[in-house]
C-alpha positions as CSV (number, residue, x, y, z in Angstrom):
1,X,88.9,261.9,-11.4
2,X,89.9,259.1,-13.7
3,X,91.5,260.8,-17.1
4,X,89.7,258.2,-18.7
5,X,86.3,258.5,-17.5
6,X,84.0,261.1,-19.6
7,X,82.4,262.8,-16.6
8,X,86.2,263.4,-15.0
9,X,85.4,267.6,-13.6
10,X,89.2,268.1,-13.4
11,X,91.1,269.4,-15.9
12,X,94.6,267.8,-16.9
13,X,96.9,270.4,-14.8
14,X,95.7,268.0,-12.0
15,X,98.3,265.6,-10.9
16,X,97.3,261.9,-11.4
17,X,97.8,259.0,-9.4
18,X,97.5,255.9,-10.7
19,X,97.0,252.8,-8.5
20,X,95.9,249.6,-8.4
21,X,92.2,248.0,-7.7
22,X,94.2,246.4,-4.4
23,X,95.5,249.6,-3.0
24,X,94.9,250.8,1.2
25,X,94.4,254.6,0.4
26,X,95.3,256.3,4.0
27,X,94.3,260.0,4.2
28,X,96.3,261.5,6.5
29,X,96.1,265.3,8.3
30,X,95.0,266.9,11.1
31,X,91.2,267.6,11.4
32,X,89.4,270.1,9.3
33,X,91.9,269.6,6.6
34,X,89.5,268.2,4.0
35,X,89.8,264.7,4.7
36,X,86.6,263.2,4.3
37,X,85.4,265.7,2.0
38,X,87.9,264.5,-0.4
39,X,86.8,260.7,0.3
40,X,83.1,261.8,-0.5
41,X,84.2,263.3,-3.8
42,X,86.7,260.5,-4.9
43,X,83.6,257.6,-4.1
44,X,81.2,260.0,-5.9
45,X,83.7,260.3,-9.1
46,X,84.6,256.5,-9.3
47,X,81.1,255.2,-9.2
48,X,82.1,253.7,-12.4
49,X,84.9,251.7,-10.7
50,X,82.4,250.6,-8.2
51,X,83.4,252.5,-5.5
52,X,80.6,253.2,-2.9
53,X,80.4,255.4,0.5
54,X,81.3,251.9,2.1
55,X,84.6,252.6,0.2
56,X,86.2,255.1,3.0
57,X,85.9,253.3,6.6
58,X,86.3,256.6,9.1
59,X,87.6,256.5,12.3
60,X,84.7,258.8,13.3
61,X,82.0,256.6,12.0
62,X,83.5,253.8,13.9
63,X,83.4,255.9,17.2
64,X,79.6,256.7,16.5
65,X,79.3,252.6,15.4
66,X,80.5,251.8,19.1
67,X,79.0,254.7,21.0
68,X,76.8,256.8,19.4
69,X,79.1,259.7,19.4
70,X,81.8,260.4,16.8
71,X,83.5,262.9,18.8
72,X,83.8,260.5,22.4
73,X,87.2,260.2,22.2
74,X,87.0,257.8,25.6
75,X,86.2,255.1,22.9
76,X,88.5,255.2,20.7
77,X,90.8,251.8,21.9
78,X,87.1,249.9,21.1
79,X,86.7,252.6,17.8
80,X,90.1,251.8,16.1
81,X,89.8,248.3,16.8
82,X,86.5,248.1,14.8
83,X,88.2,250.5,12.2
84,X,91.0,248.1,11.6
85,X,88.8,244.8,11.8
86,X,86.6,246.5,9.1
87,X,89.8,247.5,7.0
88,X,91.0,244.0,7.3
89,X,87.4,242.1,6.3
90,X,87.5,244.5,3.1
91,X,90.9,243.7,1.9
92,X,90.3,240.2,2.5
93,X,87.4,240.6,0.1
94,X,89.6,242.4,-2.7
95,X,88.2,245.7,-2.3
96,X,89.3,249.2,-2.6
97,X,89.9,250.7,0.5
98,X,89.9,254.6,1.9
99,X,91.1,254.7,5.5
100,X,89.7,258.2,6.6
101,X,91.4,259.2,10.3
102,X,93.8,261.7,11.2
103,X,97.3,259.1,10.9
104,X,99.5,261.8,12.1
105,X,100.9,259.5,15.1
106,X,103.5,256.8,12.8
107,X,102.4,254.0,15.0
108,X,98.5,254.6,13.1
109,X,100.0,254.7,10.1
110,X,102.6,251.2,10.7
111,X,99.3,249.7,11.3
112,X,97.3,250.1,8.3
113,X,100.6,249.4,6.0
114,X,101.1,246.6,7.8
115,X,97.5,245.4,7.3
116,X,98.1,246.4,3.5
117,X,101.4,244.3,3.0
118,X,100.0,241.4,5.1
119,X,96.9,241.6,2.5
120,X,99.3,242.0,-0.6
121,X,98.1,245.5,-1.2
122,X,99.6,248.4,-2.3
123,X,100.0,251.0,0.0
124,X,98.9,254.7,-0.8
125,X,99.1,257.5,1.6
126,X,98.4,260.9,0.9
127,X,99.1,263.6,3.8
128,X,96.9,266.9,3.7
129,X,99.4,269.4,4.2
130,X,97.0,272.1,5.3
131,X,97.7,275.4,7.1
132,X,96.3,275.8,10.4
133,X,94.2,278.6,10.3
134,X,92.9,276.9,7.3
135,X,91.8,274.2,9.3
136,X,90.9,276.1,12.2
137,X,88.5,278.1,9.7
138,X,87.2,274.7,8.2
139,X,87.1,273.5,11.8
140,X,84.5,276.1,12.8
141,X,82.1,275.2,9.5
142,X,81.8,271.9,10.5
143,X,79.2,270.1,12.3
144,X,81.6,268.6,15.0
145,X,84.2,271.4,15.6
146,X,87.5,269.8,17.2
147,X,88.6,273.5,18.4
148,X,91.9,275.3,18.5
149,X,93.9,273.5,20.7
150,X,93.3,270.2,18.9
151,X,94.3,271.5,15.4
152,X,97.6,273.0,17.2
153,X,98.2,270.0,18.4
154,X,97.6,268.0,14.9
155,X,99.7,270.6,12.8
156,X,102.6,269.7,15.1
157,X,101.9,266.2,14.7
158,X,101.5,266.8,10.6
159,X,105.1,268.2,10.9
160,X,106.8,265.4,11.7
161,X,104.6,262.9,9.6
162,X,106.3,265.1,6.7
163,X,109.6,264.5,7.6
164,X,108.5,260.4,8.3
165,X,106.4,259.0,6.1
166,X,108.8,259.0,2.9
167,X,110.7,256.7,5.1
168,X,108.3,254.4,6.0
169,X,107.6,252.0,3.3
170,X,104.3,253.2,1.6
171,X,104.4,252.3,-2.2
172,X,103.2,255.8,-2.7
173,X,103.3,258.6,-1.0
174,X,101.8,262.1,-2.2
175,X,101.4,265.5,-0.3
176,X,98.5,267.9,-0.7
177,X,98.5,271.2,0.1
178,X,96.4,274.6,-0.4
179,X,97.1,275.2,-3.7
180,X,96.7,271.5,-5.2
181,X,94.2,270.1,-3.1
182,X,92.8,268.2,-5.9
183,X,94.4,265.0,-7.7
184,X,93.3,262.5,-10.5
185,X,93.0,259.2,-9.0
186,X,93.7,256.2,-12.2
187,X,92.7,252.8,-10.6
188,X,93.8,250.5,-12.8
């Protein structure tokens, strides 16, 4: 995704966001949105910047990490408490950092900005602004389906995360929607 970079599969009528090495990237947007499947691609197109799959610390990953089930949501007080420890241990060690859960509720997001500023980071958060049936069509392609009610419930949530976040304090913040799902990240 890097304009730069040879191998880059976009072409330039893809917006570009350029961003320091030190930068909390927080995906943010209900489930079935594309999330994570736009973490996997960015790590797979900034191999050249070092970015790995240990790059994007998921919220699911940690609920699987403390239980053995991503979708328990009975663990998550234990599951965002390793989420945010392992957010914290990487910024300490100056590295690049993709925070991959939901972050509609502003209290999520206030913590990881606050764990970016405390760090010295810059804050990025870019908000999937996907339609619901979208989701609710992803939703059902997935391995771990959240179901209807769940993506209702998020797309009310995404709602007033719009109206929000601009006010928040992120150093950037981007929306992505249907027809521009894609952007060109420039770490620099």
């Amino acid at each position: 995704m890097d304009k730069q970079h040879p191998d880059s599969a976009y072409s330039s009528s893809v917006p570009t966001i350029t961003t320091p090495w030190r930068t909390l990237l927080v995906l943010c947007g209900p489930a079935g949105c594309g999330k994570s499947t736009f973490a996997q691609r960015l790590v797979e197109q900034h191999t050249h910047h070092a970015l790995r799959a240990t790059t994007v610390v998921s919220s699911d990953c940690c609920r699987a990490l403390v239980c053995d089930d991503e979708a328990n949501q009975q663990v998550n007080r234990d599951a965002f408490d390793l989420f945010h420890f392992i957010i914290q241990k990487r910024l300490l060690q100056e590295r690049f950092t993709i925070a991959d859960s939901t972050a509609l509720q502003s209290q999520a997001r206030l913590k990881l900005l606050e764990l970016a500023r405390r760090n010295h980071y810059s804050s990025l958060l870019l908000i999937f602004n996907i339609s619901a049936p979208t989701c609710l069509q992803r939703d059902l392609e997935r391995r771990r389906s959240v179901g209807e009610k769940v993506i209702a419930r998020h797309t009310q949530l995404l709602q007033q995360t719009l109206l929000a976040a601009p006010n928040e304090g992120w150093n950037q913040v981007y929306t992505l929607d249907e027809q521009n799902e894609n952007v060109q990240l420039n770490i620099i």
